[in-house]
C-alpha positions, 0 to 999 in steps of 0.5 A: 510553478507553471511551466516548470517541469515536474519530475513524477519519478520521485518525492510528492509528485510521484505519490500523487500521480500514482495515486491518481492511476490507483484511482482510476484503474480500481474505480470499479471497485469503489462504493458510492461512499468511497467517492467523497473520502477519496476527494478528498484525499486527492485534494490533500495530496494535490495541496501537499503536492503544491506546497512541497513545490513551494515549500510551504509545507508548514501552512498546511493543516496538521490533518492535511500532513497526516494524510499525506504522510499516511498516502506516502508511507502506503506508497512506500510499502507498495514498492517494498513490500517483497523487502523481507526487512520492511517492518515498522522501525524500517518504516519510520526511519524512512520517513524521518518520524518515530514508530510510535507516530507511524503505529498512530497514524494507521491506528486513526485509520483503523488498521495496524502496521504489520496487518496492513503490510500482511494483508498486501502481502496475501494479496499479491500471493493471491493474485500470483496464484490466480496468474496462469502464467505461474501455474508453475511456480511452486506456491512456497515460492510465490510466497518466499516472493512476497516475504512469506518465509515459513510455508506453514505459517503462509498456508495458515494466514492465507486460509484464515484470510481467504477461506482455502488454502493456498492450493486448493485456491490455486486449483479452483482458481479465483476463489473470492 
């Protein structure tokens, strides 16, 4: 393994390098807890890294795999997510599992599918409408970007999520 060159572009190699810079330009963000959880997804990633390298993925442990599917899938819908079709059957078939191991291993850590992509969702809109170099674009646009096809519908998840609505947000600017 060392010596060879390692393509970062795709496959196991690019999820852990993308989470290693997720980690680094968010470790402002994170509570001291966090610290301990977030080794030890590294190490997950890094072992399933190396096993995919040597393709010994079946001598990881059952958790191992799990969490390094789970950090996979997150890069996944990361990447898809102004896909308006990015839904859970879309999702599994991806990663050659069933819906109903992919609705399992959100639920084990708490969230669902369709509330984590929602939540993503409300996030990059939030953080295009703070972007003054949007200010021009309409906020049914900014929404329609990330897959938010009914205006009202987007106005009302946004509001419950973040207080305001879209528009008053936008005008007071990053409202938290």
């Amino acid at each position: 393994m060392f010596g060879i060159p390692v393509s970062t572009d795709h496959g196991m190699s690019a999820v852990l390098v993308t989470y290693v810079k997720e980690l680094v330009r968010h470790a402002g963000a994170f509570r001291a807890g966090d610290s301990a959880r977030l080794a030890m997804v590294a190490l997950d990633l890094v072992a399933a890294w190396c096993a995919h390298e040597l393709d010994a993925t079946g001598e990881l442990s059952p958790e191992t795999r799990h969490r390094a599917l789970f950090v996979h899938i997150q890069d996944f819908i990361e990447r898809n997510l102004a896909d308006r079709t990015l839904a859970p059957d879309t999702i599994a078939a991806a990663h050659y599992i069933s819906t109903r191991h992919l609705h399992h291993l959100f639920q084990q850590q708490g969230v669902t599918v369709v509330g984590s992509i929602r939540q993503r969702r409300l996030e990059r809109c939030r953080r295009d409408l703070a972007d003054p170099r949007l200010a021009g674009r309409p906020i049914h646009a900014i929404a329609a970007r990330w897959a938010f096809a009914d205006k009202a519908h987007f106005s009302r998840l946004f509001r419950a999520r973040y207080g305001v609505p879209p528009s008053h947000y936008r005008r007071r600017g990053s409202v938290r």
